[in-house]
C-alpha positions as CSV (number, residue, x, y, z in Angstrom):
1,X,-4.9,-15.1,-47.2
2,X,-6.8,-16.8,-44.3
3,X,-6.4,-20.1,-46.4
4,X,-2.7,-19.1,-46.6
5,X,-2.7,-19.0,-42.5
6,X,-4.5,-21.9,-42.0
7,X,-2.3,-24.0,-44.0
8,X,0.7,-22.8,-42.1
9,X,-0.8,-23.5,-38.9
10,X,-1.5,-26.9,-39.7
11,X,2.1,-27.6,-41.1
12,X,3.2,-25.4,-37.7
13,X,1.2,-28.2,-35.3
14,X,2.9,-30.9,-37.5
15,X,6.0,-29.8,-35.8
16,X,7.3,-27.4,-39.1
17,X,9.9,-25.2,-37.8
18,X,9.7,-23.2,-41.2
19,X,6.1,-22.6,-40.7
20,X,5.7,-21.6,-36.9
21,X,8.6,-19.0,-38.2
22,X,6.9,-17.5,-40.8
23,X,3.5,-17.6,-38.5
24,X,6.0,-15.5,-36.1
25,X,6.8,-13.0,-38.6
26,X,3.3,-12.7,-40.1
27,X,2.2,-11.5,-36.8
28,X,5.2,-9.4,-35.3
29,X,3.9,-6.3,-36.4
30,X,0.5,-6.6,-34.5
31,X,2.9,-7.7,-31.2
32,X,5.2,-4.9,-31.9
33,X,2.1,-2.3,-32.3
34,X,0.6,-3.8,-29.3
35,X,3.6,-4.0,-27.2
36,X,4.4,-0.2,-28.1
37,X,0.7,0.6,-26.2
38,X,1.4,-1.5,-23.1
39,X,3.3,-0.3,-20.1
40,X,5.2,-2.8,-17.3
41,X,7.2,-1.6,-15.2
42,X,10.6,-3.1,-15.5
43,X,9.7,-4.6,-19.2
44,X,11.5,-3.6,-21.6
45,X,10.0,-4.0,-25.8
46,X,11.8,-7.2,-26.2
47,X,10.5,-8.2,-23.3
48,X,6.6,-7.7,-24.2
49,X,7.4,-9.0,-27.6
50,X,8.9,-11.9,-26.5
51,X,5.0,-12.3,-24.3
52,X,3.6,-12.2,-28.0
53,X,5.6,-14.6,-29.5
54,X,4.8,-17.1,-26.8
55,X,1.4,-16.4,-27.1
56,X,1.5,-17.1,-30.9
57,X,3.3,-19.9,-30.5
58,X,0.9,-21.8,-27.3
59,X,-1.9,-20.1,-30.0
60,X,-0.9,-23.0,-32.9
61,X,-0.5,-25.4,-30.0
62,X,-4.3,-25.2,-28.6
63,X,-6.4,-24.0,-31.9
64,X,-8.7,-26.4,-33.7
65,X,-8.5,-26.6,-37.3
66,X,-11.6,-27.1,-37.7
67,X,-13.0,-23.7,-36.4
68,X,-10.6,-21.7,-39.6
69,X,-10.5,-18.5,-38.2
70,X,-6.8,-18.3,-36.6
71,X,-6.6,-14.6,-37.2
72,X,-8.9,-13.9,-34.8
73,X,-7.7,-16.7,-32.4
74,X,-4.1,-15.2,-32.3
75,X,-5.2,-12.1,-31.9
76,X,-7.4,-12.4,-29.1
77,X,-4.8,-15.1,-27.3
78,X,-2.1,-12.4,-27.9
79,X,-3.9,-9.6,-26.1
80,X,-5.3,-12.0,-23.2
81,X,-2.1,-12.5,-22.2
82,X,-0.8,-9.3,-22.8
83,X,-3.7,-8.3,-20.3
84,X,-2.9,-11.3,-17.8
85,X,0.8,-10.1,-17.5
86,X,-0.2,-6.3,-16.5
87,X,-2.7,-7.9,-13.8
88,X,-0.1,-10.1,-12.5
89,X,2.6,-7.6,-12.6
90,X,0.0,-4.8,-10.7
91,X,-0.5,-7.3,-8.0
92,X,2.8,-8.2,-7.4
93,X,3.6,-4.5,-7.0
94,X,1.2,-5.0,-4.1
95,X,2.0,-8.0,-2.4
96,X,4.9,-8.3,-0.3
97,X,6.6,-9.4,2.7
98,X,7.7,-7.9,6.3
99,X,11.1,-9.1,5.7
100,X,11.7,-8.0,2.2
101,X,15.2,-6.6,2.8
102,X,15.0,-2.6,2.3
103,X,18.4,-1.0,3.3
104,X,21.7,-3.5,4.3
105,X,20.2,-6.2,6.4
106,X,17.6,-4.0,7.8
107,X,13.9,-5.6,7.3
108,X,10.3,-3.9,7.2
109,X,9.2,-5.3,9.8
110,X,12.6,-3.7,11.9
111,X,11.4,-0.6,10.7
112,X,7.5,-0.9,11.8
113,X,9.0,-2.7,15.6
114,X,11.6,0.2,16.3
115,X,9.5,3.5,15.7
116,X,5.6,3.3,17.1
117,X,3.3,1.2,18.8
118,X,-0.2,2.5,16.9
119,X,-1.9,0.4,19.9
120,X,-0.1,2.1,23.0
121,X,-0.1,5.8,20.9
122,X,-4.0,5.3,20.7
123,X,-4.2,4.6,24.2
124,X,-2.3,7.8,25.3
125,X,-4.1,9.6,22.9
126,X,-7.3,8.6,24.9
127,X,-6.3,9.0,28.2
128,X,-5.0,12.2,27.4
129,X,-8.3,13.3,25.6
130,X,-10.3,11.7,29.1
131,X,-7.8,13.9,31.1
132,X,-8.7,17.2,28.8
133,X,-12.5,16.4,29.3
134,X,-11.8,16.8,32.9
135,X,-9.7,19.5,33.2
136,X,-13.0,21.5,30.9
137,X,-14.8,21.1,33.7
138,X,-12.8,22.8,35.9
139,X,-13.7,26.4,36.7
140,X,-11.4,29.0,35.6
141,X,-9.3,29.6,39.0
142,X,-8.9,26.1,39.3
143,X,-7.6,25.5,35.7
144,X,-5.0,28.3,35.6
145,X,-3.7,26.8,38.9
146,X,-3.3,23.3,37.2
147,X,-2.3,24.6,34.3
148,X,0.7,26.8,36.2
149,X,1.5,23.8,37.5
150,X,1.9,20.8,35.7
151,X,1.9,22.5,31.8
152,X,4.2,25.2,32.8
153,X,6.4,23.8,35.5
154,X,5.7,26.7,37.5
155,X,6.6,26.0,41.5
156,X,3.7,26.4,44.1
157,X,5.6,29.0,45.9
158,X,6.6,30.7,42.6
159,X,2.7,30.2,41.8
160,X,1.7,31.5,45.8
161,X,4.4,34.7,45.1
162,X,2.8,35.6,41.5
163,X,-0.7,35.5,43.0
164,X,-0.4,36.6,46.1
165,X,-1.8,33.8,47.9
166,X,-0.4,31.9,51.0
167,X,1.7,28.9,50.0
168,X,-0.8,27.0,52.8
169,X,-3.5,28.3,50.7
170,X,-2.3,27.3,47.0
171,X,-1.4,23.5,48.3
172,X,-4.8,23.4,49.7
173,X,-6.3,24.2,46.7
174,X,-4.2,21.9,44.0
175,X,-4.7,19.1,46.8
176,X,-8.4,19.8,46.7
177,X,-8.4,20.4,42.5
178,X,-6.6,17.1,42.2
179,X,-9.0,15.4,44.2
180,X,-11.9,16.6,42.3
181,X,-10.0,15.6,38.9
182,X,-9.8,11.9,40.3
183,X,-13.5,12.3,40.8
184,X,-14.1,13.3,36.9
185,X,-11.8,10.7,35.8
186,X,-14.2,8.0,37.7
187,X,-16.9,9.1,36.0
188,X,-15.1,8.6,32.5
């Protein structure tokens, strides 16, 4: 049989359409049984057989006839580039562009400008963490003021009225809280 093979692979590189068909055929079943174990996304069977084909085909092209062992030469050239397609197709599924059009004529990189700024949210994020820090070192009288305040939009003289403090009193102290807050943040 291998004699067989390597008789019609020399008539094949002599440019014999009969034999580079019946080469075809000889091998469709190990393409087909091969193709039926491969999965790419948006290939279809005729598809992957199709890959085979072409890789029997530049197979007659490139062997020597000297080395007669074309069995295993197709073989091996049919599942190389069975295995090239699957890494090319898995990293194309990866690469891509900001202005791959997703929706209309809207862009991904209109999508990532419009909703956040990862840079300024990280920022806030910060200065709000620095801010917590500070207020943790507040004693208790002093945080429930500040908190009243500025976290529950709670009036000084609704504050004053609730605790029974002068109004004189209450302003004294979130003047004098506020000032010691400016001191924390300093040290930050």
């Amino acid at each position: 049989m291998n004699k067989d093979i390597e008789l019609l692979v020399k008539k094949a590189k002599e440019s014999d359409l009969k034999a580079k068909e019946e080469l075809l055929n000889r091998f469709k079943p190990y393409v087909i049984k091969k193709a039926r174990g491969i999965y790419i996304k948006n290939y279809d069977m005729d598809d992957l057989i199709q890959i085979g084909n072409i890789s029997i085909m530049k197979a007659i092209d490139k062997y020597n006839l000297e080395k007669e062992n074309f069995v295993s030469y197709v073989t091996l050239a049919i599942n190389n580039n069975f295995n090239y397609e699957i890494r090319k197709m898995s990293k194309s599924r990866y690469d891509s562009s900001l202005n791959k059009v997703v929706e209309g004529d809207l862009e991904i990189i209109d999508i990532i400008l419009e909703e956040e700024n990862i840079e300024e949210d990280f920022i806030k994020k910060e200065k709000l963490n620095t801010v917590y820090i500070a207020l943790n070192k507040l004693n208790e009288k002093e945080r429930k003021l500040i908190y009243s305040i500025y976290f529950k939009d709670i009036k000084l003289k609704e504050y004053a009225l609730k605790e029974e403090i002068k109004y004189g009193t209450v302003l004294k102290r979130k003047t004098k809280i506020l000032k010691k807050l400016r001191e924390f943040l300093k040290e930050k």
